[in-house]
N, C-alpha and C positions, 0 to 999 in steps of 0.2 A: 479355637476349638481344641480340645483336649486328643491327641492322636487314637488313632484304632486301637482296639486292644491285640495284645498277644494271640497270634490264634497256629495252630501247627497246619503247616499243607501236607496235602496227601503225598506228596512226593516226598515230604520229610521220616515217613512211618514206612514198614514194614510192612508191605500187602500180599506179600507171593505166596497163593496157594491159600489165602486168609477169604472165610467168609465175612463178604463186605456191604454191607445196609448202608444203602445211600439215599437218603433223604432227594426227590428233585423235584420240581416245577416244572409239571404238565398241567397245566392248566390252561389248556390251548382253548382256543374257538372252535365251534363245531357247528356247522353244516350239514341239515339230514341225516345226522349220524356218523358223521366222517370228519376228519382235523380238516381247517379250511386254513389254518395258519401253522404251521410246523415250526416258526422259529425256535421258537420256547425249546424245543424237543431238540434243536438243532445245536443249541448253547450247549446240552449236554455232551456232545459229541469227544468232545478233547479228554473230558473225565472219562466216560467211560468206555473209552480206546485206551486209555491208559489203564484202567482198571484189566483189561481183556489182556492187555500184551504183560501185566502183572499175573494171569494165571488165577486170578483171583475167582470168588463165587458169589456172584452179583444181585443182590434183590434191590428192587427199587421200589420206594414207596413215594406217592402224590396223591394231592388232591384232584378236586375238578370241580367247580363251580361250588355253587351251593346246594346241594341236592336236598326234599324235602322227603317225607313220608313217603312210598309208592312211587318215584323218580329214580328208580336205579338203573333202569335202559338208560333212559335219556344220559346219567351222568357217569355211566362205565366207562372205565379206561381201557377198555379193548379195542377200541377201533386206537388207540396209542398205542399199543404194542404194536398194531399190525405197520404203522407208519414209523416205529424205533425197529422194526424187523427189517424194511427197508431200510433205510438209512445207517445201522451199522452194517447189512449183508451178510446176516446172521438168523439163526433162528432167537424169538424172544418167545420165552414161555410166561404165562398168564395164570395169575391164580384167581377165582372168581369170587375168593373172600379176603380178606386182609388179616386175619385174626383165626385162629383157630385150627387143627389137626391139620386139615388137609394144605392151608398155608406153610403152617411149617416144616409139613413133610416137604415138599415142592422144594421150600427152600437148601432143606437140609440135604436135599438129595441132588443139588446143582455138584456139578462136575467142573472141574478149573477151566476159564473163561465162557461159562455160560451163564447168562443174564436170566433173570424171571420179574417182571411185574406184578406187582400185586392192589387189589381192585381200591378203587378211590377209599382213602382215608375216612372223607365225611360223611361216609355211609352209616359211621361210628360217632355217636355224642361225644363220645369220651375223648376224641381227637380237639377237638374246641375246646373242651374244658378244662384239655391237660390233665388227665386222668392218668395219677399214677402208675397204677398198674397195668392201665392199659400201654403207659407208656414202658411199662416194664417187659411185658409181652413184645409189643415190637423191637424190642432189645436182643429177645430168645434169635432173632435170624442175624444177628452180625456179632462178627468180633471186634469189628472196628468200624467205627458209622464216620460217615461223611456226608456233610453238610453241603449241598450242591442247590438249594431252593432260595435264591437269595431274594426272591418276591415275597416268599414266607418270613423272614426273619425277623418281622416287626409282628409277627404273632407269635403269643407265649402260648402255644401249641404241645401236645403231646408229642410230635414227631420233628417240633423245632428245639423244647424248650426241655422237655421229659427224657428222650432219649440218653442223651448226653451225662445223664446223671451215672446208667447202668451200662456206658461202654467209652473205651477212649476213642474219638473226635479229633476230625480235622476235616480244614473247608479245602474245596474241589477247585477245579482250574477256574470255572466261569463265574463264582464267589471273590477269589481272590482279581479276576481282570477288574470285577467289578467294583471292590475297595481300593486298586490301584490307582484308575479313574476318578472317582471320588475322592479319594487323598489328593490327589493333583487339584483340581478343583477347589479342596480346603485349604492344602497347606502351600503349594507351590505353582499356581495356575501362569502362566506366559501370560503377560499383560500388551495389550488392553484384554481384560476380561469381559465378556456381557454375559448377561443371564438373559435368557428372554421368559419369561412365565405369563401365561393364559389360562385357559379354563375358563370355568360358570363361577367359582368363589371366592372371593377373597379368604373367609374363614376356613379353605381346606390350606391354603398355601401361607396364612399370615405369620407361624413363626419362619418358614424356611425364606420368607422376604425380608424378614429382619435378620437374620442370618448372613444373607447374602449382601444384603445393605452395607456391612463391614467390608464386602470382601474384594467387590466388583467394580470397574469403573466404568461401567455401563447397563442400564435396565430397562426392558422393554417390558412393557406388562399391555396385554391385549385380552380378548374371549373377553365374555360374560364380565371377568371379574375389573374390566377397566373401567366400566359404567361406576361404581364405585368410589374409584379415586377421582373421574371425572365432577361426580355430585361433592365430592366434598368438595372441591375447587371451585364450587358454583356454576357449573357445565350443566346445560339444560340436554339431560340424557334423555326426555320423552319418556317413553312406557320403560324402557331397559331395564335388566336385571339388576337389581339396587339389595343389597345389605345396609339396612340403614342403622342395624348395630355395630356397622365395623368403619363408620364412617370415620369416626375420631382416631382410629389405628391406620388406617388409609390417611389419612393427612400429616399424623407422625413421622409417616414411610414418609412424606412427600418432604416434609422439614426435613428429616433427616439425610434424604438424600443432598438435597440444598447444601445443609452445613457441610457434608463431606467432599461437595465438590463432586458427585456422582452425576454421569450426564442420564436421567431421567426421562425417560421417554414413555405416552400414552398416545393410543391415536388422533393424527390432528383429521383425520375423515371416517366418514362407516358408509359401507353398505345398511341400509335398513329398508321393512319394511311395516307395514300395517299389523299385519299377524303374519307369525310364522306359520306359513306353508310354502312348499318349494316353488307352486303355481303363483306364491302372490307379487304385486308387481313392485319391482325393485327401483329406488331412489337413492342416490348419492349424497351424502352432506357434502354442503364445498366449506365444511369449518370443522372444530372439534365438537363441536354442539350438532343437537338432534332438532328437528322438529317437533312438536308437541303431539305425542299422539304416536309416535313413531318408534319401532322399536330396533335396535341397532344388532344386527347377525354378523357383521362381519366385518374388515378395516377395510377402508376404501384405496385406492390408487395412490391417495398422496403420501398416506403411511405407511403402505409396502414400498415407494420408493424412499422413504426416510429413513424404515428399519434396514435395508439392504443397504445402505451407504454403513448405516454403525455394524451391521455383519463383514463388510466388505473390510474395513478396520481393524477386526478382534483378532486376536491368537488363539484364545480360547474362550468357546462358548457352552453354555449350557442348556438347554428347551427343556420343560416340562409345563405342554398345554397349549392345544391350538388358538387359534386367532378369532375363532369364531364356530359357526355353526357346521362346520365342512362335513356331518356326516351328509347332509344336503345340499348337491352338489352345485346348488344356485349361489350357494355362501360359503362355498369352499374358495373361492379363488386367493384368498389371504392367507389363508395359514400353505396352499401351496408352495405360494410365492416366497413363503418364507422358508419352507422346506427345500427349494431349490436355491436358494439363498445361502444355509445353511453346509446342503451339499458342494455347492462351488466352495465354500469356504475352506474344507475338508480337503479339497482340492487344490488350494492353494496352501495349505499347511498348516493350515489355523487345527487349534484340537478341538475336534466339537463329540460334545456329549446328550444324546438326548434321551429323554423317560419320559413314565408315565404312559399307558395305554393305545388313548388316543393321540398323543403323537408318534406313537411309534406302529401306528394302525393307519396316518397319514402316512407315512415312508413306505410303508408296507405298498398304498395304494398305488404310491408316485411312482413305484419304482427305486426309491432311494436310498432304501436303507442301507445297502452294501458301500455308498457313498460317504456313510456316516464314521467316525474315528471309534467311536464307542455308543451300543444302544443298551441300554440301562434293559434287564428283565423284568427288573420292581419297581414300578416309580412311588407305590408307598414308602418302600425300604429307601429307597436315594432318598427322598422327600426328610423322612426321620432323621436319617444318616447326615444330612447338610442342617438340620435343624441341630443337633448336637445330641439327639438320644441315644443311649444305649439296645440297642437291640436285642432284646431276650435270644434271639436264634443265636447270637455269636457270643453274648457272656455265656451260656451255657456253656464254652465253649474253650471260653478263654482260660488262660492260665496268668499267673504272676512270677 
């Protein structure tokens, strides 16, 4: 893989006393109207303490969800200010539009180290579409933009990909943790390495598997997307989640790992049941094969204790994607097991890195995220990032 591009950090510029537009990723969970996860919100913290004790005048622009027509309660970033007011011990001022006079007075009229928010991005088309001008407008509030949204970076966005055109750019503290990781990972990872990858698809993960297939000397591939590699091996998966377009790339991966001498691991048991419901009644495979009729939520006993022997091993590892069905807690026990796995590992000194949502919403529940070496913000962006693309948020960005 071709190294990161050039990119300047904010510590390398000029900030004292500069109004400073920083792109971040709030794009928390919400609960009746209130952040029900704050990590997102907490990544920013290094940045803009830094920014504060620069004297700087701070507007921050994010998204929040998808918002439609007539959804702007629901997806206002106000109940985020009131949770970034706490957490830096400060006041955060709010502006209740993103665009337009009374935005930019707000902004223009911040005082050295005071912060202002301004209201979600996607309330505006123009933010998706990359709309020049509009990307030109959120320009009028900084001297100097900083790229701090590293879950955004994989959309050519008006406030990832526009900005940067109309002011000089550089990426933030929790940007760059996150390419340093990631670089390790690519370029210089502590071996044995394992990756372990899950989910429902083969087709959301299939190039970043062949990616990794170079790089690692161990692969665990569980969730949804193992039914898969299992049928093309001739494994009777029963009713299970089947891509029966990706089956001939699913048996590539399997050769390929062969020829490389990768220790290749799927589950040799599952939890399953009839139909997914948390009520329905749960059976054990005592093989890698299913019953007919049966459909597989989760890895069973014998492959949590097989994946924990190759964790118990690795120096460095990587997770994007649980084991199975765990937002239901009948079929969580596998990707727990593995999240605890994971954190001892951390613990004994291995690097582990993990992304993607829903593993990092299993840590969240276990308790373990704080046990983790590095938790990825974006697992789209790592996902791209270890596939080999270029990220529009950061060539924007870049320099030669």
């Amino acid at each position: 893989m071709k190294p990161f591009l050039k990119l300047r950090r904010l510590q390398d510029i000029d900030l004292r006393q500069k109004r400073v537009l920083v792109r971040v990723d709030f794009n928390v969970p919400m609960e009746n109207g209130r952040v029900s996860d704050a990590s997102r919100i907490k990544a920013t913290l290094p940045t803009l303490n830094y920014l504060i004790e620069q004297k700087a005048k701070i507007a921050l622009i994010s998204h929040l969800g998808r918002p439609k027509e007539g959804e702007h309660d629901r997806f206002s970033l106000m109940p985020v200010a009131a949770v970034l007011k706490q957490l830096l011990g400060r006041e955060v001022l709010f502006s209740e539009n993103c665009v337009g006079p009374q935005a930019l007075e707000k902004v223009k009229e911040l005082g050295s180290g005071e912060v202002c928010l301004l209201e979600n991005l996607r309330f505006y088309p123009q933010e998706e579409a990359n709309d020049a001008e509009f990307a030109k407008t959120l320009s009028q509030y900084g001297e100097v933009f900083v790229q701090e949204a590293f879950g955004s970076l994989h959309r050519a966005h008006a406030s990832t990909d526009g900005i940067p055109k109309h002011l000089p750019g550089a990426i933030g503290f929790l940007v760059q943790r996150e390419l340093e990781f990631l670089e390790r990972v690519v370029n210089n990872p502590e071996r044995p390495f394992l990756a372990i990858i899950g989910g429902a698809k083969v087709s959301d993960k299939i190039l970043v598997l062949r990616r990794l297939m170079e790089r690692v000397d161990m692969l665990i591939i569980g969730g949804g997307m193992a039914y898969t590699f299992l049928e093309a091996q001739g494994v009777n998966i029963g009713n299970s989640l089947l891509e029966k377009d990706r089956l001939r790339e699913a048996q590539e991966i399997i050769e390929r790992a062969y020829s490389r001498r990768v220790d290749f691991l799927l589950p040799a048991d599952h939890v399953m049941v009839e139909k997914i419901d948390p009520a329905a009644k749960i059976e054990v495979s005592q093989a890698m094969g299913l019953r007919s009729g049966m459909i597989g939520v989760d890895i069973g006993p014998n492959s949590v204790e097989i994946f924990e022997d190759r964790i118990e091993k690795a120096k460095t590892i990587f997770w994007n994607g649980p084991m199975g069905i765990f937002e239901m807690p009948p079929f969580s026990k596998g990707s727990l097991a593995i999240a605890k796995a994971v954190a001892a590992a951390t613990e004994r000194g291995a690097v582990t890195i993990v992304g993607g949502g829903d593993s990092l919403a299993l840590l969240t529940q276990s308790r373990l995220r704080d046990q983790i070496t590095h938790c990825s913000t974006g697992g789209g962006a790592s996902l791209e990032l270890l596939e080999g693309k270029v990220l529009p948020g950061l060539a924007a960005l870049a320099y030669s």
